[in-house]
N, C-alpha and C positions, 0 to 999 in steps of 0.2 A: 145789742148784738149778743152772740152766745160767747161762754166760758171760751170756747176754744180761739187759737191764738191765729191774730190777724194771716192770711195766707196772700205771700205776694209774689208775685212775678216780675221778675228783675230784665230789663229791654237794652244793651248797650253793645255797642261793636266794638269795646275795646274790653278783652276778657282778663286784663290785669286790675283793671277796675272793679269789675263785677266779682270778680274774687274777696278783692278789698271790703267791698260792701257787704258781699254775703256771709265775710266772717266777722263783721260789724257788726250785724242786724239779726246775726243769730246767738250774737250774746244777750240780746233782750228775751227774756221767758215769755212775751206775751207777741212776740213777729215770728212768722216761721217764710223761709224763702222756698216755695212750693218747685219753681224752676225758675232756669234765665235761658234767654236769647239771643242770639249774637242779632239776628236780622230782622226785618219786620216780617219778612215771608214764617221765618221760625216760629215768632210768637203767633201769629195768625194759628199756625198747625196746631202749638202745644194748647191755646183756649179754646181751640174745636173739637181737641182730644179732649181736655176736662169737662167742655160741655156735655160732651155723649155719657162721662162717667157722672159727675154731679156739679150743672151748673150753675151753683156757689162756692165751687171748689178753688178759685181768686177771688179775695177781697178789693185788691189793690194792685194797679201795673204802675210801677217805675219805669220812665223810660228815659231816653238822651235821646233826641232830634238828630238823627246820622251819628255820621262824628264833628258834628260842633263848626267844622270849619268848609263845609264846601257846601252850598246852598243849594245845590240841586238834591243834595241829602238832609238839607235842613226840608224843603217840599217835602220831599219821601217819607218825612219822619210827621209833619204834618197832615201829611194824608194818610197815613196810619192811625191817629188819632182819630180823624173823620171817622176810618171806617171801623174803629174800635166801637164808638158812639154808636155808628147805624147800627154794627153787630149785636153790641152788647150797648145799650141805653145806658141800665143801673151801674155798669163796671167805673168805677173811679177811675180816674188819671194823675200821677203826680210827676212834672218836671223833674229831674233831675239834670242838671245840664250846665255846660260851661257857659252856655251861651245868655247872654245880658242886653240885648238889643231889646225894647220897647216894641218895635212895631213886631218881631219875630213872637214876642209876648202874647202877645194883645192878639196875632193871629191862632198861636196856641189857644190860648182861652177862649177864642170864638170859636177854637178844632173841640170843642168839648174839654181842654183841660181845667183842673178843676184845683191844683197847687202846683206850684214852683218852688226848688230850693237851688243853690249855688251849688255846681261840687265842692268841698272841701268843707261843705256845712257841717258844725260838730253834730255827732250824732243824736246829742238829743235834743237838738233843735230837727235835726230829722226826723225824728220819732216823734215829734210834737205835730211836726205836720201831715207824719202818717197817719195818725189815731186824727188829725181834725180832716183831711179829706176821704178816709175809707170811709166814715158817720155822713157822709156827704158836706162836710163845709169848707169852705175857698180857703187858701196858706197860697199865700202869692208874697213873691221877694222879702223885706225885710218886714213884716207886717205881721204880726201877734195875733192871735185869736183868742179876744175879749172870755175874760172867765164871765163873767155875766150873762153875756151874748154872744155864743159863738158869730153869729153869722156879722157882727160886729168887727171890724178892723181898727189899728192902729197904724198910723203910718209911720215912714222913717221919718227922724227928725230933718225941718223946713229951716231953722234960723240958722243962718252962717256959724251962729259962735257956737250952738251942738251942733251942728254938722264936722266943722272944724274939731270938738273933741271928740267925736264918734269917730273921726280919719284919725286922731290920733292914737286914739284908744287900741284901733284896729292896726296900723301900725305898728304899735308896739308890740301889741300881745303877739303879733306876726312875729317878729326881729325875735323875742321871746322864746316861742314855740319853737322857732328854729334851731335858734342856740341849744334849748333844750332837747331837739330830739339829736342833734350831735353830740352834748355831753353824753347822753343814754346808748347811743351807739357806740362812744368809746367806753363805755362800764360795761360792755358786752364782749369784752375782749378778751379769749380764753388767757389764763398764765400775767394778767395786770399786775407788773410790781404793786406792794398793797403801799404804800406811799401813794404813789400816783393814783392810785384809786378813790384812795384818801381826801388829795385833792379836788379831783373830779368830781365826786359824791358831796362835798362843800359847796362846789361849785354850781351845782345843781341845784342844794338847799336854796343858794341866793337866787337862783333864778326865779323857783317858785317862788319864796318871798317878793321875788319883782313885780311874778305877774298878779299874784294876790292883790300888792300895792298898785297896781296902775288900773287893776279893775276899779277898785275902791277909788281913787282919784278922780277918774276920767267917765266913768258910769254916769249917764246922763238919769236924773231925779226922776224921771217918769219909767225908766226900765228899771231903778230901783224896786217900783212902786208896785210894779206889772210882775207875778211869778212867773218863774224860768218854764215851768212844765202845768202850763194854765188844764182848768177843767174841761176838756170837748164836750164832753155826755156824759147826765149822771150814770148811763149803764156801763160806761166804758172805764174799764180802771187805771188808773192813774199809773204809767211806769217811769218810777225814778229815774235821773239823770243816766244813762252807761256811762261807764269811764272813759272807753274808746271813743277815739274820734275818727272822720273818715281818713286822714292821713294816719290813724293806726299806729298815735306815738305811743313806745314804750314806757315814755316818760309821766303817761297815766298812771301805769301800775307804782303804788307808792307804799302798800303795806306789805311789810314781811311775811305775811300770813293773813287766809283768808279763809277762816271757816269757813263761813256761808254760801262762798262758792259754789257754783253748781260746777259738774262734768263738762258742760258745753260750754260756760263763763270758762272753763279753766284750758279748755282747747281753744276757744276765739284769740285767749291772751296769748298761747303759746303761737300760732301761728298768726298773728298780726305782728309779733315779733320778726317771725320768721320773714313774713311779706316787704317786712322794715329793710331787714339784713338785705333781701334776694335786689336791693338797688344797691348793692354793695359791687364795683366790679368782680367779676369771676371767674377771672383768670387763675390757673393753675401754681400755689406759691407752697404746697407740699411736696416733697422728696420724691414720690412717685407720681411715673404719670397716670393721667386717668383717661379713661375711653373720651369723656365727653370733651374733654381737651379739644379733638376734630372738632365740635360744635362752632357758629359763628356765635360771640356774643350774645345777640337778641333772641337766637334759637335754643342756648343754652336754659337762657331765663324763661324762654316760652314753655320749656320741657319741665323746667323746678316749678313754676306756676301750675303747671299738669296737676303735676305730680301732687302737689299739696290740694288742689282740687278734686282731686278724685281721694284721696285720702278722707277729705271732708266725708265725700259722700260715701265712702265706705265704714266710716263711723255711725252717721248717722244710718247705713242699714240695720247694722249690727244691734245700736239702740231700740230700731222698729223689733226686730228679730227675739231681742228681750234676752240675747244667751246671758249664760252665766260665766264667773269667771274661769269655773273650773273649765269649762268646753273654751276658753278663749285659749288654753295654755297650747289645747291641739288644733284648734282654727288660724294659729297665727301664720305659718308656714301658707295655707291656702289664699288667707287673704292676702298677703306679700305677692303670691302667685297671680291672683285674681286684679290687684293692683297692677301688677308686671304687665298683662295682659290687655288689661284697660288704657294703660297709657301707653300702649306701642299703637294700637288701635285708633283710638284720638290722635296721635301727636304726628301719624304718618299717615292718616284716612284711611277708612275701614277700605274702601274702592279703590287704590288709587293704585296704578300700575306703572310699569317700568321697562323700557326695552332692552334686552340684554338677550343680544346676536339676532336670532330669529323666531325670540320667544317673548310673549308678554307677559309678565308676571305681576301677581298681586302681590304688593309689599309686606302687608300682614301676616299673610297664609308662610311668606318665607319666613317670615322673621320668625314666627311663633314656631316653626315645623321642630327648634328639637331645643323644648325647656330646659330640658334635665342640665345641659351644660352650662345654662346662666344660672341657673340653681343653687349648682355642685360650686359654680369658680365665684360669685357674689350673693345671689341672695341668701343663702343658705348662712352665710357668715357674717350677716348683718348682727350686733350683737346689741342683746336687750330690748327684743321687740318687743315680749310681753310684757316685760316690766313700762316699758312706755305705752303702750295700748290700754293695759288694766289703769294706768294712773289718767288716762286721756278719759277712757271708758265709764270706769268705778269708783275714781278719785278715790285712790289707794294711795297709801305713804311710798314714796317711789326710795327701791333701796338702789342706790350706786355705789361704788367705791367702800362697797362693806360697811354702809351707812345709811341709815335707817331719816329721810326728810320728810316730815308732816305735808301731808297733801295742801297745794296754795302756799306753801311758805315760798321764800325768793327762794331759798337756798334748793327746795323742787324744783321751782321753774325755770330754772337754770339749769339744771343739769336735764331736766328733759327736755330745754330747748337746745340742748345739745342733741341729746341723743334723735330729737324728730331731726334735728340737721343734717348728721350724718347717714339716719333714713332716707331722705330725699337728694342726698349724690350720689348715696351708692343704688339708689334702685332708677339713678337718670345713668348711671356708669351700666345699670343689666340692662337698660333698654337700647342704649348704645352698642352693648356689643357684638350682637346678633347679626348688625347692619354691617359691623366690619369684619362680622365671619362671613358674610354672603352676598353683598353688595356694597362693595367698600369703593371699588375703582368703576360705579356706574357713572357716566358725565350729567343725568340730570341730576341726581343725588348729590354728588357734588355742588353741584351749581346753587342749590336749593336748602343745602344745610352747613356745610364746609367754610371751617376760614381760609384764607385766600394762600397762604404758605404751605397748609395741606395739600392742597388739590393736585401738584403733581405726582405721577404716578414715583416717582422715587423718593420723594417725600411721605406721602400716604405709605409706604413699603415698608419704610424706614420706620413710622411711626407705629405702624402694624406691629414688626421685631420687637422696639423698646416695649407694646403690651406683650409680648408675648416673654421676654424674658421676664418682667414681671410675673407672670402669671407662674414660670417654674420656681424664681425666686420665692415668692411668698410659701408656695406648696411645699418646697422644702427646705428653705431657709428662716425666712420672715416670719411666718405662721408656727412653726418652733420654738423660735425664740423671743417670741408674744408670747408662748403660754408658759415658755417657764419663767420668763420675768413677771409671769401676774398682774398683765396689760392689756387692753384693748387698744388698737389705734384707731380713732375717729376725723372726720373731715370735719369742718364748720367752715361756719362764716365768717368770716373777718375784713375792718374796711381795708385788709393791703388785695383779698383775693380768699381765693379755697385753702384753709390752712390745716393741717393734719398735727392734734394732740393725742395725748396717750391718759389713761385712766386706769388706777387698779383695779383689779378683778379677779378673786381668786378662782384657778384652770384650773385644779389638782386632776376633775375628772380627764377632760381632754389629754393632761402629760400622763396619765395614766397609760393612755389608749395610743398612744405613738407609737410609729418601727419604722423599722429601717432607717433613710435616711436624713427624716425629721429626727430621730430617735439618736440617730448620731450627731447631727448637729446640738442637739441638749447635752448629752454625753461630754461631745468636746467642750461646749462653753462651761461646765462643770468640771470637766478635769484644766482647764484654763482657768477658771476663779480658785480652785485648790492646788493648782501646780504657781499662779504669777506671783503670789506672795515672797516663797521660797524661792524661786527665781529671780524675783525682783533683787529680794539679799545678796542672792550669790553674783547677779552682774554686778551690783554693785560694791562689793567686794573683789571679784573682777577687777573692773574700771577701774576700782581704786589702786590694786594691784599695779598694774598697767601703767596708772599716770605716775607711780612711783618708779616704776623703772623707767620708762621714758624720759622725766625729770629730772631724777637723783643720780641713777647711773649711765644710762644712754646720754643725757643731756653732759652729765658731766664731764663723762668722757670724751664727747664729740669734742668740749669746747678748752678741754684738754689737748687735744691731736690738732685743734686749730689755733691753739695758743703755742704748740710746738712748732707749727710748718711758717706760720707766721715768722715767731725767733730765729729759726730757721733759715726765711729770706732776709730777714734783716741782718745777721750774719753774711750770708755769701754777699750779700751789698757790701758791707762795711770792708771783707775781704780785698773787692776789687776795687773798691778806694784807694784802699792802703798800697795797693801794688802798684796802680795807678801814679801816685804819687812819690812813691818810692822811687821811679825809673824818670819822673822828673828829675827828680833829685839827680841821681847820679850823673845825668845829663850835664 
């Protein structure tokens, strides 16, 4: 095969997957993911458009059989392969698929497929059987291909007592991997007491020492024996293990620093993180609310998944395009745009129409008719694109917080997996709002994207106001008093929901550039920090005042004029005692 790197075509109806995968598979330097397909009709199209340009333009199609669980789409996905075969004879075929059934197997490989992997297969066992079926040789279920002979198999183990430690093996390292990628999502927690991080990071040590230990224990003598990433071809080069695996744990990444990192190693890890977090729920747990709040759940995730997809591919244009950094400082504003634009477009269909009175409207054409105001009120105030773009782009030492982190160190990939965080709510909050400046209260739109507390028209109204005083708030309260505290506030992930931190940042320019009455509100919280001191003194000199006359002379005296009215009545009693008694007497 030539130098250039495998090109493959990604086939699956479920696009949270093929996300997954394709920020997998494109941290290997030697795979590149040409396109994906949601349908079979799809990919049919995108291999007939490559054929007409250059028909060796796929190596390799991954596909999934339907979705896995309804067999008239298991057929569909079979006969897809069929006519993959007639169309294209040489084009490889590799399973990718949940499904485990023998006879659905066995029909696959008589459809022309030519390897099988499980989902959740780490990746470089998936990459093992990319490079041995794109050279044409069979990767079926757990079966190795012989460094000797490729076209040679090993099978899984047949005797109950390995079988029995391969189940446990596989067991554990499950139970393992889990725990592990829980510990690693709570170490992602902005503001962790460092104690408890302390903990947690311990915690973790012993895991991995667990699962090193139960490799070693439980590894049955003949995969010892056999290399993890056998030879295919001698023309084909060998690509080391990836770190990642297809569930995309963070709990791979284990150095503090990674020179040798490439640009696209250092964007797969940043958003494979990210893909980890977005099964985080994401519900609204920051102080303000946010446009996407209306979203239902599944449609919120479906928008951030967008979002981080197109992002992908707008890097990887950028890369084809060759700019430099200096042009990236004035590109960034367009591509944010261009992003804005792509994902209103995808996420509500380029086509798709809406009746509203006696007019049908295209959803798109609305949303998009007047930029400038999701520009001016969100994207525009997105902070630190470029610094997170050139570090995604150039692997440049990314500066935050007036400090200067080595590109691939943790302490970068942290703070720019923040900052891509906060990228991807606020640019699902610009794509949101458009729909609630111009079709807020349509009944399918509702129906179709809305959780179910929104939908009434006085609810939706209500929740319209609450953005709307936001929006004057921030303009002239909020956003003042961000830039003279020398703050950004940020959205992220976290396992409670969407939570909103602050970061330094020195504004000197922007507090320069204020008036009116952003310019008064700095003023006042300035003459507030240099008037409450002295203030504070004098109430409390005050108060003290106060509680001394209240006390010493108010109190004393009250309890004086009640210690008089008191003697007083016990006087006029003892009085008419004596008189009392007296007239006994004389009696």
């Amino acid at each position: 095969m030539s130098d250039r790197p495998l090109q493959l075509l990604l086939v699956d109806q479920d696009p949270i997957f093929r996300l997954g995968l394709r920020v997998a598979l494109e941290a290997i330097p030697n795979l590149q993911v040409v396109s994906e397909a949601q349908t079979d009709t799809a990919a049919l199209q995108i291999l007939a458009q490559f054929a007409q340009i250059n028909p060796n333009q796929v190596d390799l199609v991954i596909l999934e059989l339907g979705n896995s669980r309804s067999i008239d789409s298991q057929q569909q996905g079979l006969q897809l392969c069929q006519q993959l075969k007639a169309t294209y004879p040489t084009l490889p075929i590799l399973l990718l698929s949940s499904i485990s059934e023998a006879g659905i197997l066995m029909a696959a490989k008589a459809a022309g497929v030519q390897g099988y992997c499980a989902k959740g297969t780490p990746v470089a066992e998936l990459v093992t059987a990319i490079e041995a079926v794109a050279v044409g040789n069979s990767y079926w279920l757990t079966e190795r291909v012989n460094r000797e002979n490729p076209s040679v198999v090993t099978p899984a183990p047949r005797f109950p007592l390995a079988q029995w430690r391969q189940n446990l093996r596989l067991s554990g390292m499950s139970y393992i991997d889990a725990a592990l990628l829980e510990v690693t999502a709570q170490l992602q927690i902005p503001g962790l007491p460092i104690l408890e991080r302390a903990v947690l990071a311990g915690r973790r040590r012993e895991l991995l020492a667990s699962r090193w230990l139960v490799n070693q224990l439980l590894t049955l003598p003949q995969e010892k024996q056999q290399p993890s990433t056998p030879t295919v071809s001698q023309s084909q080069p060998i690509i080391p293990p990836p770190t990642p695996s297809l569930t995309i744990s963070n709990s791979q990444r284990t150095s503090t620093s990674s020179p040798l990192l490439s640009p696209r190693a250092l964007q797969a890890n940043l958003f494979a993180s990210c893909i980890n977090k977005l099964q985080f729920p994401l519900q609204n747990v920051s102080p303000a609310v946010l446009e996407i709040d209306i979203l239902r759940e599944d449609k919120k995730r479906e928008l951030l998944y967008l979002i981080l997809q197109k992002l992908a591919q707008q890097l990887d244009a950028l890369r084809n395009a060759q700019i430099t950094i200096n042009q990236l400082s004035d590109l960034a504003p367009v591509i944010l745009y261009d992003l804005w634009q792509a994902v209103i477009t995808d996420f509500f269909g380029k086509f798709s129409r809406v009746q509203v009175g006696n007019r049908s409207l295209e959803i798109v054409t609305v949303l998009l008719q007047n930029p400038g105001v999701v520009q001016t009120a969100i994207i525009n105030k997105i902070p630190l694109v470029f610094e997170l773009l050139s570090y995604l782009l150039f692997q440049t030492d990314l500066i935050v917080e007036h400090t200067s982190y080595p590109a691939g160190s943790s302490e970068a990939n942290f703070h720019a997996e923040i900052l891509l965080e906060n990228l991807l709510i606020q640019l699902a909050n610009s794509v949101m709002q458009p729909l609630l400046n111009y079709l807020a209260d349509v009944e399918e739109i509702k129906q179709d994207f809305y959780i179910k507390t929104l939908m009434s028209t006085r609810e939706l109204e209500r929740f319209r106001n609450d953005l709307s005083w936001k929006y004057r708030l921030n303009n002239y309260v909020n956003e003042a008093k961000a830039i003279f505290e020398s703050r950004y506030e940020l959205l992220v992930f976290a396992p409670r929901g969407i939570a909103q931190i602050s970061i330094y940042a020195p504004r000197n320019t922007e507090l320069a550039q204020l008036s009116g009455l952003p310019l008064a509100v700095t003023l006042g919280l300035e003459f507030r920090d240099a008037i409450a001191p002295r203030l504070q003194s004098l109430l409390s000199i005050v108060g003290s005042g106060i509680v001394f006359v209240l006390t010493q002379i108010v109190g004393r005296g009250l309890g004086l004029i009640g210690r008089g009215i008191l003697q007083g009545i016990g006087s006029v009693s003892l009085d008419k005692n004596f008189k009392r008694n007296k007239g006994k007497g004389e009696r």
